[in-house]
N, C-alpha and C positions, 0 to 999 in steps of 0.2 A: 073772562078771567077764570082760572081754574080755581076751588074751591079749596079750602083748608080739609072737609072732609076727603076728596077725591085726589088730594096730594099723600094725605094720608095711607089710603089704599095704593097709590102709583110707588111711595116709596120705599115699598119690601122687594116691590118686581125691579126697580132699578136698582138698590141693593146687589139683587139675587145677579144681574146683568154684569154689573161690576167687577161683584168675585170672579165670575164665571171668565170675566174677560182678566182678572190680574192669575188666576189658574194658568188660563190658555197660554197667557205671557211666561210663568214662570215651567212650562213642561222643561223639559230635555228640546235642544234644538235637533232639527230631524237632517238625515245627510243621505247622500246619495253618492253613488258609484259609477264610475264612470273611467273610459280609456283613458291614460294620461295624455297630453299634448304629444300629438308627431308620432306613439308609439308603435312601433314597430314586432312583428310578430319573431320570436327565435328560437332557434331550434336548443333544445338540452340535450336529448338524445336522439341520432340521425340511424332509423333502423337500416337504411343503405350501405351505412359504414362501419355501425359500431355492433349489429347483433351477434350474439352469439350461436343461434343456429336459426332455422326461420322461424318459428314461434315466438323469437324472444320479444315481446311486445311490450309497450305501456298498457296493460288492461284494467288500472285502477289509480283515483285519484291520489294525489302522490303525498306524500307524509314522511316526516324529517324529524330526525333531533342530531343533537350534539349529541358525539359520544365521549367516554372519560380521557382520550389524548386529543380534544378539542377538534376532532374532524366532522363532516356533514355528512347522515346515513339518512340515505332517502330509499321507498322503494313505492314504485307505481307500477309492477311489475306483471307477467302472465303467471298460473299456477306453477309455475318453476321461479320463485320467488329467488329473484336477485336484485342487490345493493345496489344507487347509485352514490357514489363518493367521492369528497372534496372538500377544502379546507373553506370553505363557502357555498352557501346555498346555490348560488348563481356560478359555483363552477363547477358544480358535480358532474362523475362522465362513471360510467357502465361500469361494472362489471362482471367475469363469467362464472363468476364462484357460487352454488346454488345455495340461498339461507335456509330455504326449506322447501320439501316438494311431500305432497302426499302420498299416498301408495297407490292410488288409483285401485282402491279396494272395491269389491262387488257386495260388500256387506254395508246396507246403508248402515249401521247401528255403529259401524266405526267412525263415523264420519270424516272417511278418509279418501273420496274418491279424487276431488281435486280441491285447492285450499289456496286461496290469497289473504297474504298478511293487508289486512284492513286498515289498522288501526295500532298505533304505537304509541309510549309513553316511558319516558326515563328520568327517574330523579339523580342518578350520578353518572346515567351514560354508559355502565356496563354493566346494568341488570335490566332487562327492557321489556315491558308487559306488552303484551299484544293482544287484539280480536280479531280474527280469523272470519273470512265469506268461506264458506266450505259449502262447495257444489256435488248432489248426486245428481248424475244423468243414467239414467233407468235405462232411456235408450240403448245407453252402448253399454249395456250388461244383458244378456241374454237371457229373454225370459222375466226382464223385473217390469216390464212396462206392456200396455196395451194401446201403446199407441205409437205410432211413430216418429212424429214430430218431437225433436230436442225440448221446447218448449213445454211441450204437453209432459211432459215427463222428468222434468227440472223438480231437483226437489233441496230445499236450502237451510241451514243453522247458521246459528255465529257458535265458535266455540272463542275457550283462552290459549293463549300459549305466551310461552317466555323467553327470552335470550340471557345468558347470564357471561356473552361476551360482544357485548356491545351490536348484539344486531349481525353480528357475522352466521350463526345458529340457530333456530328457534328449536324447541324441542315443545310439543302437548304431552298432558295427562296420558293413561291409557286406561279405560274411555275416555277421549278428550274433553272437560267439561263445557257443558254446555252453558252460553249465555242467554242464548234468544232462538226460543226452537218453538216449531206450530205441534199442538198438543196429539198432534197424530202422525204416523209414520209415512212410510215414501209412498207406499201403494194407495194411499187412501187420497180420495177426489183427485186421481191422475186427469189430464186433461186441459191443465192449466198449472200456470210458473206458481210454487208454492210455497212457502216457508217467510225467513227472515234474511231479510239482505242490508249486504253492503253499508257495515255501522260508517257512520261520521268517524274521523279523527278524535283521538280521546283527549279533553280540558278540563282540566282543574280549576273549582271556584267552592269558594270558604270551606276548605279544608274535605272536599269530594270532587271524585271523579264525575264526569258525565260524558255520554255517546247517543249519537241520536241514531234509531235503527228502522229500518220499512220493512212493511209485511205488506204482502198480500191478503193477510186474513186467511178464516176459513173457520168453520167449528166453532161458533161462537166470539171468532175475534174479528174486529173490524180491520179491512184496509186503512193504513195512511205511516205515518211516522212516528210511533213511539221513542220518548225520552229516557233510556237508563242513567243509573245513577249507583257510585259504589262508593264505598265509604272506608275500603281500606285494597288499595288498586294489589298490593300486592296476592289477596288473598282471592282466583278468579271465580269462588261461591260467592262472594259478595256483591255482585250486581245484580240490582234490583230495576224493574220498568214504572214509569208511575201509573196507577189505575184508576187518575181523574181525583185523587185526594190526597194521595203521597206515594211513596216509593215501597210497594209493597210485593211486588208481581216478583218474583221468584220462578225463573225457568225451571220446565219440567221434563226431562229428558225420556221423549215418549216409547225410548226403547227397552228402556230400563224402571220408568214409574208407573205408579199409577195417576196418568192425567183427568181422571174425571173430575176433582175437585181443583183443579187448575184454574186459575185467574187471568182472563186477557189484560193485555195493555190496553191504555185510550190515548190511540193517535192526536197529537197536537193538531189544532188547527191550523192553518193557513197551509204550512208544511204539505206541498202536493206529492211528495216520492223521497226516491233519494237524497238526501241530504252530501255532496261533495263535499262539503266541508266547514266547518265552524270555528270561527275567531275572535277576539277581541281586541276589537277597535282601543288603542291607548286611547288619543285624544276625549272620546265620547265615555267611555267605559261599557258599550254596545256589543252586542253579538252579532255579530255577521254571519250568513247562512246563502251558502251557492249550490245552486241547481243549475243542471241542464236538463232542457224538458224537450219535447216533440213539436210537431207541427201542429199550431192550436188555430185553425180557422175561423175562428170566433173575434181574434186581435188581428188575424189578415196575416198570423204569423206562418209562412206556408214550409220554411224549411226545418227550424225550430231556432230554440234560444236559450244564453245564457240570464239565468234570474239571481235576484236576491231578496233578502229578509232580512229583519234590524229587529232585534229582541233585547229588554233589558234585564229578564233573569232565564232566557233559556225554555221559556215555558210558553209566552204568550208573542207572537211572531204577528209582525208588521204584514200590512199586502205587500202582494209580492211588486215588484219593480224589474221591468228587461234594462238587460247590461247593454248588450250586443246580441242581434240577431244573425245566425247563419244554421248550414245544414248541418244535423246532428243526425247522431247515429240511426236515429228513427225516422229519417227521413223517405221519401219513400219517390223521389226525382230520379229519376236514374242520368239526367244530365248532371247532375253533381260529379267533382272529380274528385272532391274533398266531402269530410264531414267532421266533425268535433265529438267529443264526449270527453267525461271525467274532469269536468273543472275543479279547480282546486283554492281557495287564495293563501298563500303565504309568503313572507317580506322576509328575505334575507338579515334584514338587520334586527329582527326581533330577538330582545334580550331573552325572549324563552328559549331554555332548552329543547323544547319539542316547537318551535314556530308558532304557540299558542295567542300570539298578540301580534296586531298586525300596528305599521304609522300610516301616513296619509299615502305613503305609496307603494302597495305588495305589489306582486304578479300575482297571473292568471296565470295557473298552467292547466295545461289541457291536453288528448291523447288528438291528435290529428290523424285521420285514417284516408287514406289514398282509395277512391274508390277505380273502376275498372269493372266495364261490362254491368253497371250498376248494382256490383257487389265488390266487398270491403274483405279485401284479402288479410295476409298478414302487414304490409308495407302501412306500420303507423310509426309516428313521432311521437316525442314529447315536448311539445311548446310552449313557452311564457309570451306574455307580454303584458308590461305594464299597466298598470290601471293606478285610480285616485280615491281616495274618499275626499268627498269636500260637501261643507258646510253650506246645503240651505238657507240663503236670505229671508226672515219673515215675508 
């Protein structure tokens, strides 16, 4: 029989066991992602039949609001940045009217050579903020690059720009301000993809903006995916990145500052690259975070795959979870006839204006690319298909 003094000592560690397990009980239940039942893949835009010349592609994850006479402006567009439209998410169809195109300028400091609207937000639907992927390719400018490869000579910012008729326009600054730019110019460490790419979708929570942005690094900043943050969306100085203590980082536009005393971001963890896109789960009150990533040999995943991530303020991100595995744009099979990129989640019936909250059953949209001779022409689609969140049994 166990002793009064050795019950003594035993009763603070089952105490401690107790809590530990009425904690565990009481977390957030945890959910996951998954295809709905039966569903079926469909087409939104058919670039067979509905383009407007060859290039007119899906080359970016697709993003929607309401605009102020209640219609659906979405654009996932190529740098010749055109509308899809329709009195419904799920019925939106092309069109050839350009929202905005850049000047394919040879001056990087304009950051004007090609430009995809990223990122939108509208609080009445006809005044509309946006973040801008603005590409230079050194390459195709004579003389700005030493090397040859596209790649080697990619150089990238986010800037802002506005619409102030619903999305039909956007007009930039001139200089167009800068959101998220590497503290050094095009020519510096050519050789490699450089800059800030491809923000998330812009969401609001307790009264600020947030966009989650990837770099490559370089100059004292680390690769991964840094979190901005602004605090008054109309005004585009106002985004800041956090720097691992709060939201201090303040882009510095390295053709016009002085970057030396410039501050990098600190990429969130889990967060492996581009972020597609981020939501909020009604039911859970959760953020949801989709990636498309590469062939990861290590999970036996050989073509690549769509991911996710469950975060409850934005900052600190679940392991990642596969949705669905197939070929993606990195794939490197040349028996492939297809491959995916640009996943997106967002649910037609979400009471946000910008598609910012998703229920238990958004879609997936995604750019479908038709490969041939195991390379990926212009012939891509834009496809949904259904999926689920649903609730983890203990």
């Amino acid at each position: 029989m166990r002793s009064a003094r050795s019950f003594r000592h035993t009763a603070p560690l089952l105490a401690a066991l107790l809590a530990a397990s009425f904690a565990a009980a009481a977390e957030s239940p945890r959910y996951r992602l998954e295809l709905a039942p039966g569903a079926q893949e469909e087409i939104v835009f058919d670039w067979s039949k509905e383009r407007c010349q060859e290039w007119h592609i899906p080359d970016a994850p697709l993003r929607a609001f309401r605009d102020d006479k209640g219609e659906v402006v979405a654009f996932a567009s190529h740098h010749r940045n055109r509308a899809l439209i329709g009195n419904r998410l799920d019925r939106i169809k092309t069109t050839c009217t350009i929202s905005f195109e850049a000047k394919n300028s040879a001056d990087p400091s304009q950051y004007s050579d090609m430009s995809w609207i990223a990122a939108t937000w509208t609080r009445n639907g006809r005044d509309v903020y946006a973040l801008m992927h603005d590409e230079y390719h050194a390459d195709q400018h004579p003389g700005a690059c030493r090397f040859k490869a596209g790649m080697a000579c990619w150089y990238n910012v986010v800037t802002a720009a506005r619409s102030q008729d619903g999305g039909a326009s956007f007009k930039v600054d001139d200089p167009p301000t800068v959101v998220a730019a590497p503290t050094f110019k095009q020519d510096v460490d050519q050789g490699r993809h450089r800059g800030f790419f491809n923000p998330s979708n812009i969401v609001e929570k307790d009264g600020a903006w947030y966009a989650l942005i990837a770099t490559t690094g370089g100059n004292g900043q680390k690769g991964g995916t840094c979190l901005y943050r602004s605090t008054d969306i109309t005004d585009p100085k106002a985004w800041r990145a956090f720097d691992g203590q709060d939201f201090t980082v303040r882009a510095v536009d390295p053709y016009r500052e002085d970057t030396s005393q410039a501050k990098p971001c600190q990429p969130l963890k889990v967060l492996p690259t581009v972020v597609g896109s981020v939501t909020r789960h009604e039911a859970s009150g959760q953020w949801l975070a989709i990636f498309h990533l590469g062939p990861d040999p290590k999970q036996g995943i050989a073509g690549g795959r769509v991911a996710y991530s469950w975060s409850k303020d934005l900052m600190k991100w679940s392991p990642l979870q596969t949705l669905l595995t197939h070929p993606t744009m990195w794939s490197k099979d040349c028996g492939d006839s297809v491959r995916y990129s640009y996943g997106a989640i967002a649910d037609p019936a979400s009471p946000s204006r910008n598609f910012e909250t998703t229920g238990d059953e958004p879609y997936l949209f995604m750019t479908k690319m038709h490969v041939a001779n195991c390379k990926m022409g212009p012939q891509r689609d834009l496809v949904r298909i259904k999926v689920r969140i649903v609730k983890e049994t203990p």
